[in-house]
ZARO-387399 format. One record per residue: x, y negated, z of N, C-alpha, C in turn; residue in three letters. Coordinates in steps of 0.02 Angstrom, whole numbers, plus 50000, padded with zeros to 5 digits. Each point is the difference from the previous one (the first is absolute). Layout:
BEGIN
XYZXYZXYZALA/...
END
This chain:
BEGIN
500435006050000499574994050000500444993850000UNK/499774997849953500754991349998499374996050056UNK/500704996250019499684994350048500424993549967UNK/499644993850007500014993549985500074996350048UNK/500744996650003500034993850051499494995150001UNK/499624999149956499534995450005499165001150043UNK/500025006850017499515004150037500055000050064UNK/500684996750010500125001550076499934994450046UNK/499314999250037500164993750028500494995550055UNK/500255006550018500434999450083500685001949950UNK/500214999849958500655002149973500624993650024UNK/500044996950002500424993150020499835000450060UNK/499815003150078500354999250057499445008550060UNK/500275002750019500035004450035499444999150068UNK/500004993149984499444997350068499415000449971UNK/499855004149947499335002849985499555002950038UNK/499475003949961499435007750048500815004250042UNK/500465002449977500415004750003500314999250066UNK/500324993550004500404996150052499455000050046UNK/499564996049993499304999350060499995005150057UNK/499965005149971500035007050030500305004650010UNK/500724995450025500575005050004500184994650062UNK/500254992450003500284995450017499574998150051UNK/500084999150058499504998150056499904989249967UNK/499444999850021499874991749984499804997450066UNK/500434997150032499834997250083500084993150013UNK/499854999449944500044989749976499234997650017UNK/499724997650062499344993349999500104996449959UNK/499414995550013499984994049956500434995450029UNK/500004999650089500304996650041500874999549994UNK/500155006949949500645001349993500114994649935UNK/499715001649953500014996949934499754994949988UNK/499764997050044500064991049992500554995750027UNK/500475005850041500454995250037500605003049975UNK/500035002549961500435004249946500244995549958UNK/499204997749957500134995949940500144993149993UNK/499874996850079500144994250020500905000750010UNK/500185006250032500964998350007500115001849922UNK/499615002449955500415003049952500164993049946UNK/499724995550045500194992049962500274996850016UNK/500375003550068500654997850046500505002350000UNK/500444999949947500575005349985500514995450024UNK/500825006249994500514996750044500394994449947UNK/499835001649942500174993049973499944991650023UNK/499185000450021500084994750042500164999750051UNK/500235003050048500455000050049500695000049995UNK/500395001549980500495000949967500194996749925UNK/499795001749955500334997149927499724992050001UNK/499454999050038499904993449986500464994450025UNK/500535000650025500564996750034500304998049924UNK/500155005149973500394997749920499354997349975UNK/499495000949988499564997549944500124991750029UNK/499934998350071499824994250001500924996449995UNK/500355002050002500614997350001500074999749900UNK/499845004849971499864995949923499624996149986UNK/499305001550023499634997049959499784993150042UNK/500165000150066499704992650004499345001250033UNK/499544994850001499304997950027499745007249927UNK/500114998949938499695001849952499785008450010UNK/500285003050053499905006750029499395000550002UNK/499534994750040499364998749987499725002949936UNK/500154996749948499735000849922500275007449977UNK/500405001650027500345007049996499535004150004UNK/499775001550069499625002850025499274999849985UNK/499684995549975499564997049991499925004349906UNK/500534999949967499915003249916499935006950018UNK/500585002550047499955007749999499505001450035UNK/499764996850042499285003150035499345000949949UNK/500084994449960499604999149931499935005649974UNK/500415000649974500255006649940499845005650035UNK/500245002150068499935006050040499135002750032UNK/499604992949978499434999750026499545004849929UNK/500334997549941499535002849928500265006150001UNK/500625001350018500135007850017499555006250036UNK/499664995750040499535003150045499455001249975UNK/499894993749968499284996749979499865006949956UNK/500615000949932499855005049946499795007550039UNK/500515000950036500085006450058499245000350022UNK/499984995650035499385001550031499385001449944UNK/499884995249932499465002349970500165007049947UNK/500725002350016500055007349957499565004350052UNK/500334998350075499845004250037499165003450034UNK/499654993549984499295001550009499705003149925UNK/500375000449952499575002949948499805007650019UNK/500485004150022499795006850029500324999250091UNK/499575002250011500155000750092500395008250020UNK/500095003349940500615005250027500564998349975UNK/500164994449974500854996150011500234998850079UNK/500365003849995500374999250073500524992950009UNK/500305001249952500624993049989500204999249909UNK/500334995650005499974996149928500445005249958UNK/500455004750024500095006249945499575003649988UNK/499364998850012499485005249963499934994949931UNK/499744996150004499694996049957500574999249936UNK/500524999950027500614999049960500005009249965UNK/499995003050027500295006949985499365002049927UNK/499384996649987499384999349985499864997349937UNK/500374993550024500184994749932500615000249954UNK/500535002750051500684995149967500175009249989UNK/499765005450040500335008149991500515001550017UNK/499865007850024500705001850054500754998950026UNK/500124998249920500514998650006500314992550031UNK/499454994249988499914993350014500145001550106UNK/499415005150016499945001250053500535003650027UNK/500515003649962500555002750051500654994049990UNK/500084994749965500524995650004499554995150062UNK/499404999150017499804997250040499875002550048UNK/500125006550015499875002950073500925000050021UNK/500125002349975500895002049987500294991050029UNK/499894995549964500064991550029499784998550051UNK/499265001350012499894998650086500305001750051UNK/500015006749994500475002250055500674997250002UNK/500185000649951500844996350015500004992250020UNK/499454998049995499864992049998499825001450102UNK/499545007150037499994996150047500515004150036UNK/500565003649973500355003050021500834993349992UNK/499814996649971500694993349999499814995650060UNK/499224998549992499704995350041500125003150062UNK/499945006550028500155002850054500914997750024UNK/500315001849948500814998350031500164993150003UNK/499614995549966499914990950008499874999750070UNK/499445003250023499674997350074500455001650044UNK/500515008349998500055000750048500884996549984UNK/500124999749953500644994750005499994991750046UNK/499254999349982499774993750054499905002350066UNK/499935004950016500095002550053500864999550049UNK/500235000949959500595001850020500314992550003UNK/499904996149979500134990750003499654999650037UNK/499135000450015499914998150069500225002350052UNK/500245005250021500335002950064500624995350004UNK/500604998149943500344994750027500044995950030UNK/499394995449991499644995650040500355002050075UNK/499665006250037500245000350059500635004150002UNK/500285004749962500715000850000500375001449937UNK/500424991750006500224997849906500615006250007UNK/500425003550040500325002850018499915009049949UNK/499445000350006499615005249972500015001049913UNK/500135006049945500024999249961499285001149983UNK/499804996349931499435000249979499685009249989UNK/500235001450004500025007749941499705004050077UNK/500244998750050500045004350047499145000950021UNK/499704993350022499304997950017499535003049932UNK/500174999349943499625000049952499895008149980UNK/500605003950024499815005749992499595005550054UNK/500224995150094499705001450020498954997149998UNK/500064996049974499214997549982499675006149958UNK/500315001449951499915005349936499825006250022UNK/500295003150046500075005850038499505000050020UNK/499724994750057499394998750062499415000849948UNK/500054996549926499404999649954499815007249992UNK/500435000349974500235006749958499335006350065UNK/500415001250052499595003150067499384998350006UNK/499884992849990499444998550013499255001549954UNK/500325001149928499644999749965499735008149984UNK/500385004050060499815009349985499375000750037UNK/499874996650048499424997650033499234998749970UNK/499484999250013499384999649958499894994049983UNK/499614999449939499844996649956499604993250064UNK/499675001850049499634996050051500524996750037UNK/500615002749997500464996550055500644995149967UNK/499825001649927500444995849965499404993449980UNK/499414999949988499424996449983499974995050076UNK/500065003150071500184995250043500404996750026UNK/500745000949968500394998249992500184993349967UNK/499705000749958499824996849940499644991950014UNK/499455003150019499574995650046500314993250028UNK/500355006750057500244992550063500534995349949UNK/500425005349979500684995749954499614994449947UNK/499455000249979499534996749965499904992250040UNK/499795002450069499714995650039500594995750034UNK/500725003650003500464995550021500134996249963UNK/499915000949915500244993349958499754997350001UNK/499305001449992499524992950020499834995150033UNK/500165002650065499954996650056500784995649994UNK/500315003650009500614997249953500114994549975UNK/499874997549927499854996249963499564994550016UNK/499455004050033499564991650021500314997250070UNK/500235003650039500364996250066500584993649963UNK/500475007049955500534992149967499584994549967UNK/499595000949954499744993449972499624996250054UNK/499585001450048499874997750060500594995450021UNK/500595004250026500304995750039500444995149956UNK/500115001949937500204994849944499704994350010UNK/499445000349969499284995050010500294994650062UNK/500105003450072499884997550064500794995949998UNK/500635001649981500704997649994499884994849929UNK/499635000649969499894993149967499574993350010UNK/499455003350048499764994850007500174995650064UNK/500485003950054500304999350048500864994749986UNK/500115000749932500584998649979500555002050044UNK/499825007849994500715006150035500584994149967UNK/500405001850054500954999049974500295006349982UNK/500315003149984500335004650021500844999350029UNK/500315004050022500825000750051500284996049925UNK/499865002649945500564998049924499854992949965UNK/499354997250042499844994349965499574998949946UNK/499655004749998499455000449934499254999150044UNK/499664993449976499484998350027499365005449950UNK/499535002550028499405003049978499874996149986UNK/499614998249916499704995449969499555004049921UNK/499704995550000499635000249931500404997449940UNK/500554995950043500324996849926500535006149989UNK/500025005050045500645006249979499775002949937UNK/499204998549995500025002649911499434997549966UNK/499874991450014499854998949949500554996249964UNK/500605000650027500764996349965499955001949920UNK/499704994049963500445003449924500515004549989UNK/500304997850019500815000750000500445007950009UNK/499385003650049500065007150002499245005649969UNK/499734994549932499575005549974500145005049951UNK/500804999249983500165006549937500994996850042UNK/500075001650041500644997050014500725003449957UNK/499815004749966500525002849975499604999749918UNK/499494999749984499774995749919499585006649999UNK/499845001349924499475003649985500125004450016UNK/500755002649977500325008850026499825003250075UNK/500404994450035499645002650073499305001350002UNK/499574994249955499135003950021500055005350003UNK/500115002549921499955006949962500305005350038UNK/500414998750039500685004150034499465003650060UNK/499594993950021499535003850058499385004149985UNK/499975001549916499525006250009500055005250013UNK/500715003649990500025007550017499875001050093UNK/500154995150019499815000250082499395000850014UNK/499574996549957499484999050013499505005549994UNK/499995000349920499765007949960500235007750065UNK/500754997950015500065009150055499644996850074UNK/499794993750014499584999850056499325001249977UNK/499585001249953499505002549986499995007349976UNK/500435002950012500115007849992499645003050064UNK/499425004849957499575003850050499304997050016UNK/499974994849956499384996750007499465003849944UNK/500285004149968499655002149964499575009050022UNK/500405000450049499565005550042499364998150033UNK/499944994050020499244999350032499615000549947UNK/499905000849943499545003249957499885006950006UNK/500885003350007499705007349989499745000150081UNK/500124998550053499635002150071499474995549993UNK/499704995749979499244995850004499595006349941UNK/500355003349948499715003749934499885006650050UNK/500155003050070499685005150021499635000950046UNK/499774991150019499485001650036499425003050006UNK/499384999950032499265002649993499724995149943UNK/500174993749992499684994349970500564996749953UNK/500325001649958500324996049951499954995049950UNK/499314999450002499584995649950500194994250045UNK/499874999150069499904994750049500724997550034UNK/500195007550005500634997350008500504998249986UNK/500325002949970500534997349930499974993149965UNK/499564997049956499744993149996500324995050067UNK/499825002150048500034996550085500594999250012UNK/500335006149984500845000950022500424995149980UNK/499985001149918500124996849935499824992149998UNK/499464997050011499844994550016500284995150031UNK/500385002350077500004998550045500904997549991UNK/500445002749948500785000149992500184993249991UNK/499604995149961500314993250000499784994850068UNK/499685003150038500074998150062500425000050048UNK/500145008049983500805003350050500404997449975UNK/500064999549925500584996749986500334991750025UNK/499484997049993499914992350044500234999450036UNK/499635004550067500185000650076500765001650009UNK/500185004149955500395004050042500714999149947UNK/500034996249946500734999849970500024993550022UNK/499384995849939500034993549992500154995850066UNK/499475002750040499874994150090500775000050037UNK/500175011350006500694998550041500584997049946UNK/499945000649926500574996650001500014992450000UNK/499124997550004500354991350000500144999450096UNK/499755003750010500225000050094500925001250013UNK/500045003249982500885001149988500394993249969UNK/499624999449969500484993949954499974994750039UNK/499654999050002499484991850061500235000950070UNK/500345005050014500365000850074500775000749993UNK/500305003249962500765001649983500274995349978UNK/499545000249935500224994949944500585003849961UNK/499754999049901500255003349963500815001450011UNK/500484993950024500705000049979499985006650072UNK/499815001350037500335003250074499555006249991UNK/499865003349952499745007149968500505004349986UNK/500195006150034500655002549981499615005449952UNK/500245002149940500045005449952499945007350010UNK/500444999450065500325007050016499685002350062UNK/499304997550017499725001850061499374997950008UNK/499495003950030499374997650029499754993950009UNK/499394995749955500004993050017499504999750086UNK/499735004149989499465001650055500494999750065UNK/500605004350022500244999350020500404993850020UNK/500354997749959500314993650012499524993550010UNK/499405001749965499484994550038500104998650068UNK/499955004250052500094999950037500664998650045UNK/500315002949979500954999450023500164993649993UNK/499814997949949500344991349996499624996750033UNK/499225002550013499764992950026500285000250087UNK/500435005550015500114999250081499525005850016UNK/499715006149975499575003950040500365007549996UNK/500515000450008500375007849996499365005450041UNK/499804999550057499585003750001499475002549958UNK/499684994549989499395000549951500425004049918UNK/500404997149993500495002549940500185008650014UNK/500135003050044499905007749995499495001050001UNK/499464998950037499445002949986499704999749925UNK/500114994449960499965001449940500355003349974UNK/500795001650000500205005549985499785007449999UNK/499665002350046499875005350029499424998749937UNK/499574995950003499244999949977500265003149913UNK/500534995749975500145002649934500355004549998UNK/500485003450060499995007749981499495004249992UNK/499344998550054499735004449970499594998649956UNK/499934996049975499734998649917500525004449958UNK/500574999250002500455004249953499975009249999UNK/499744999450065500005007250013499065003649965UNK/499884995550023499064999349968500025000749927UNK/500474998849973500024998149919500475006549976UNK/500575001350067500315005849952499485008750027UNK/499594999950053499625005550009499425000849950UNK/499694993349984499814999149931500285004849936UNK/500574995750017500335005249937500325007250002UNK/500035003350066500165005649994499235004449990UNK/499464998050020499495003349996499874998449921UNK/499804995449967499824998649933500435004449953UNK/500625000149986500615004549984499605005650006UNK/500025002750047500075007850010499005002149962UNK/499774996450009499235001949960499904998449943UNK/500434995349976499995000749939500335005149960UNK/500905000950023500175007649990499305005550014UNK/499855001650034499555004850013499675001149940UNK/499724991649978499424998849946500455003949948UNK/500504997549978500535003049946499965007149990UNK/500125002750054500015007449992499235002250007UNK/499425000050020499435001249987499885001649924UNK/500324993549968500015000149898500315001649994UNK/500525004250027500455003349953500564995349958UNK/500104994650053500384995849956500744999050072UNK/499965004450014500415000850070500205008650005UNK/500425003350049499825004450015499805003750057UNK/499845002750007499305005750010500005000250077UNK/500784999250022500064998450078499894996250059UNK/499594993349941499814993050008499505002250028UNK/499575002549964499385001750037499735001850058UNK/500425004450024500075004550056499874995350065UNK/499705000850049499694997650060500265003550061UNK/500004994950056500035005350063499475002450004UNK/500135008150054499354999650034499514997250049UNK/500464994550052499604999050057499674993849957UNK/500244996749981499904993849996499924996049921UNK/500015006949959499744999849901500454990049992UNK/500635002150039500424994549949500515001549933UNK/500174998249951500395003949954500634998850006UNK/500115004550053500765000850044500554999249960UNK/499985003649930500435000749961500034991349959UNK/499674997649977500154992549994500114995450030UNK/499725001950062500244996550039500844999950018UNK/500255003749996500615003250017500584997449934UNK/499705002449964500354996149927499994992450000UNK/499714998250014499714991349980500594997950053UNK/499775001550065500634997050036500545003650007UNK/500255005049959500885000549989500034994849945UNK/499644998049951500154995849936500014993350057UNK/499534996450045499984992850027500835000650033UNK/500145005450036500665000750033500495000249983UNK/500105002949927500594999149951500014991749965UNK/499484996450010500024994649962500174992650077UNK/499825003850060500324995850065500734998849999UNK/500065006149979500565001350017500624997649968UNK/499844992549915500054994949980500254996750037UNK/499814997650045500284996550068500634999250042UNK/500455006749989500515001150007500604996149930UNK/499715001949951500374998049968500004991949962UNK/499374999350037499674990349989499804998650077UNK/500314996750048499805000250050499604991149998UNK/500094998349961499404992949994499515002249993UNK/499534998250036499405004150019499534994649945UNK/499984994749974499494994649965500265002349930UNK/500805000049986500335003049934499535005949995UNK/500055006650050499705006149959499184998549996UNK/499594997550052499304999049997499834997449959UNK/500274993949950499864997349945500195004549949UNK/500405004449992499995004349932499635005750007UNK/499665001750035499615008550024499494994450004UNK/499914995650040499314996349969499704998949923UNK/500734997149984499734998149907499725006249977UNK/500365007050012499735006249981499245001749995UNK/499974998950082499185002250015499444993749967UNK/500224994849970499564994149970500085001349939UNK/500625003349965499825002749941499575005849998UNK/499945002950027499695007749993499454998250037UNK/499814995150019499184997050046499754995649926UNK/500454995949966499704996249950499745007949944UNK/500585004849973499765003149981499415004149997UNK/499735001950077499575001749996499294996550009UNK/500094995649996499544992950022499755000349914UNK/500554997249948500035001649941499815007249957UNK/499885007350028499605003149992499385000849999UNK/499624996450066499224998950009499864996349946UNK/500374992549990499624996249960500215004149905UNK/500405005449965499925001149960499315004950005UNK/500025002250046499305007350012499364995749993UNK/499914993850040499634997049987499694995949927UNK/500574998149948499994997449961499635005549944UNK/500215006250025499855005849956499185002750004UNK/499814999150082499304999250013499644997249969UNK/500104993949981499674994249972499825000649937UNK/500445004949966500145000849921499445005750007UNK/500205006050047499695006049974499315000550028UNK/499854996250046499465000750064499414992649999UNK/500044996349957499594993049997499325001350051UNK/499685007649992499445001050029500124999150081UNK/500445003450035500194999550077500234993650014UNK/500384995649959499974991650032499414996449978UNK/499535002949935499354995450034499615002850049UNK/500135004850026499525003350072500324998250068UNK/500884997849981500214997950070499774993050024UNK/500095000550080499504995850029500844995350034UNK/500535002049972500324997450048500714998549933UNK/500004997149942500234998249948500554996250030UNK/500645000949971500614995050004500114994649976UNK/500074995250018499874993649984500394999249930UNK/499844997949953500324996649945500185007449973UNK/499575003450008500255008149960500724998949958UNK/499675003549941500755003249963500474991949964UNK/499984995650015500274995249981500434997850084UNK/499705001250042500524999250095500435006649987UNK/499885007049973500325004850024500674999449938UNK/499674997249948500794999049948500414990850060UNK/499694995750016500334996650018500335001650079UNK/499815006450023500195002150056500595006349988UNK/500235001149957500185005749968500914994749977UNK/499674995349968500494994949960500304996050063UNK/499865001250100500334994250030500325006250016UNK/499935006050013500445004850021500595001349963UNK/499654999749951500935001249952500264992749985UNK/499774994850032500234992950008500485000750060UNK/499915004050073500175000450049500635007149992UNK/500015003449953500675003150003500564999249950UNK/499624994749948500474994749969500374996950037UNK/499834997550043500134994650090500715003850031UNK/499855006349998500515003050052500705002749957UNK/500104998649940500584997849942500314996250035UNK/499894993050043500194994950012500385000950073UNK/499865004850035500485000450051500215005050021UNK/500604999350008500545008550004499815004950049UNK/499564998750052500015007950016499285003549983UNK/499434995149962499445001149975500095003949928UNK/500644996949984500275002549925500135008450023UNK/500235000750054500555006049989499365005750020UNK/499424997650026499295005850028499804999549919UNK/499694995149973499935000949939500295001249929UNK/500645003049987500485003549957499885006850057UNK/499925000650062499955007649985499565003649985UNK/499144996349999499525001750005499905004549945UNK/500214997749916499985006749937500175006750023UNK/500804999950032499875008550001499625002250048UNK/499454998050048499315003350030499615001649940UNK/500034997749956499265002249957500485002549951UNK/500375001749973500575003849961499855004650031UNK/500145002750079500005006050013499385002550009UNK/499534997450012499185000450003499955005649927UNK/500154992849947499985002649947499965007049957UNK/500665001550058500215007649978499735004550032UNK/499984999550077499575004850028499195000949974UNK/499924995549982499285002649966499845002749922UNK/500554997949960499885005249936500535006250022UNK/500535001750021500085005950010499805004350071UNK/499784998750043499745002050082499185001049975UNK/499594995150024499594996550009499535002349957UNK/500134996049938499355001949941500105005849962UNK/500615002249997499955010549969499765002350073UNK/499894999150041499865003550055499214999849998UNK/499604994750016499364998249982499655004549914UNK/500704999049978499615002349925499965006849988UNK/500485004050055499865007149986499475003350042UNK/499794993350046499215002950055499544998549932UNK/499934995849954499355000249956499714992549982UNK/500614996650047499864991849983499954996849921UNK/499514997649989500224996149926500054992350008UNK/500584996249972500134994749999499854996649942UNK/499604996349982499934994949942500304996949988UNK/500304999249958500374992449938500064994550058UNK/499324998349998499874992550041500385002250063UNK/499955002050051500085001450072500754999249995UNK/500545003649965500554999850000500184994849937UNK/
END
């Protein structure tokens, strides 16, 4: 009996009927609203935003403000692929559907490595925040012990990583609005600080520091920006499995250029308006030094602490996401077969799990031989923002393909992307605007020259592995699909 990739609706991700009922699901709603709220709190802005604002100036604002844009129609498309059928689990179905298997194993094959980089980013920020309290300490040492603790933590049930999740959710938040709070309160108080920098409004409405290094620096601050919105694209697939997806998803989705406001735009004009642009160091936490300069070392670890565990929130993130998407991989047969395999107490897929973090641990372990902890985070960052744009840039071709083949399901959707297929080509055209961008500075250059041989070797594993393997079960591949 031949079978047709195009028959299969769950073929692009493992979190199908199949997965459902193998994989325990111990995620509330209570879990997955406070999920999708940190998953718009990544350690970029805690961390990389120190360089964004030391290039770009006040204009970080406008930074943040385009890529939130762009990252918002990402959703927008996502979300109206995703209500066309309600057994899409996540955006490799839809892709695996439209664009065909093969589309779907260079995009399952990219995610993972995308949150398997993002995993060794966080916990490399890990290992810089522990300096904080002992500079004495090599980076490599903390970061692998963080990795380890994840690693343990994540053999545990699906309910105890979901509450985990939670609180680490609730510390950034709380987080974030205490600093802009007390920003707010040191400006209108006209704080001094020990170094001489008065809290003011004029720290950025100064001309003078709105592109301080010219257009390049703008441009220089998107790849920061783009890997601090890495993972924002999962609150679709966890809002896409609720009881109610029609209601909720829309809500989720809705709600991002708000977070984005609050929570890039507000703390970074709060940072600026208290520090002030020239006394922004590059190479370190602005959140942190908010505090340190104005005279509050206490208050200044405790923010420390608060953005470790944001970093740690973001890399358990990524050791769980990793390892289920492997899983998903090998479910299709686009992995092998060991992937699959589950414990028994606790139906986690021990075996990816296990893989995912020897690969995050071999890539820590960078650190030794780059012990600048902002040097390696910015090039394993550029990585995971290429391979986040890439797959960002997958939805909207799957989508574009919807539109062509499917006219009937976007006039029945109730929840249409704004500026349809004319936003998803101009959303398509800022992404490959934004890795044009990273040509321009040397260690963005050196993540992007290596990025070809990932899909070179993709390449190969799937016409000789991959698709004779599929094709001797009875698969038929069409012209179009490949």
């Amino acid at each position: 009996m031949t079978k047709n990739h195009q028959h299969r609706p769950n073929s692009g991700s493992a979190e199908g009927h199949d997965c459902a009922q193998t994989l325990q699901r111990g995620l509330s709603s209570r879990h997955i609203q406070l999920i999708s709220i940190g998953g718009a709190i990544g350690t970029g802005l805690f961390m990389g935003s120190g360089k964004t604002i030391a290039l770009s100036g006040t204009s970080i604002v406008l930074t943040y403000l385009i890529v939130g844009f762009f990252m918002f129609m990402v959703m927008r498309a996502m979300g109206e692929l995703l209500l066309t059928r309600l057994d899409y689990r996540s955006f490799a179905d839809f892709v695996s559907e439209y664009l065909g298997p093969k589309a779907s194993f260079f995009l399952g094959w990219s995610y993972w490595l995308s949150w398997v980089v993002t995993c060794i980013a966080d916990v490399v920020v890990c290992g810089g925040y522990v300096q904080y309290w002992l500079p004495e300490v090599s980076p490599w040492l903390p970061a692998l012990l963080t990795l380890g603790l994840l690693c343990l933590f994540n053999m545990l049930s699906v309910k105890m990583f979901g509450e985990a999740e939670f609180w680490f959710a609730m510390i950034k938040v709380v987080a974030i609005v205490a600093l802009i709070a007390t920003g707010v309160w040191m400006v209108c108080s006209g704080w001094r600080s020990p170094h001489g920098v008065t809290a003011s409004v004029r720290n950025v409405t100064d001309p003078a520091i709105f592109m301080p290094h010219g257009i390049l620096g703008f441009f220089a601050g998107f790849q920061i920006a783009i890997f601090s919105c890495t993972g924002i694209e999962l609150l679709g697939t966890l809002s896409a499995e609720t009881k109610n997806p029609h209601k909720v998803l829309p809500k989720a989705i809705n709600v991002i250029p708000a977070r984005i406001i609050i929570f890039y735009v507000f703390s970074m004009l709060t940072i600026i308006a208290v520090t002030s642009w020239s006394h922004i160091s590059p190479d370190s936490s602005p959140f942190v030094m908010l505090f340190d300069q104005a005279g509050l070392p206490a208050a200044a670890a405790v923010i420390n602490f608060v953005v470790l565990t944001s970093a740690m929130s973001s890399a358990n993130s990524g050791v769980y996401s990793s390892t289920r998407m492997l899983y998903s991989l090998s479910m299709e047969k686009h992995a092998h077969g060991q992937f699959r395999i589950l414990s028994r107490t606790t139906a986690i897929p021990i075996r990816s799990l296990l893989f995912s973090c020897f690969c995050m641990v071999a890539g820590t372990l960078l650190l030794i031989l780059m012990p600048n902890v902002m040097t390696l985070f910015t090039i394993v960052s550029t990585v995971a923002a290429i391979l986040v744009v890439y797959s960002w840039g997958m939805i909207l071709a799957a989508y574009l393909v919807y539109r062509k083949k499917r006219p009937d399901l976007h006039a029945d959707s109730h929840f249409k992307m704004p500026g349809g297929v004319v936003m998803a080509w101009l959303t398509l055209a800022f992404f490959a605007f934004t890795l044009v961008l990273m040509v321009f500075d040397r260690d963005t250059l050196i993540a992007l020259c290596s990025m070809p041989l990932w899909f070179i070797a993709l390449g190969l594993i799937w016409r000789f592995r991959v698709r004779d393997s599929l094709a001797r079960e009875g698969y038929v591949f069409s012209t179009e699909a490949e």
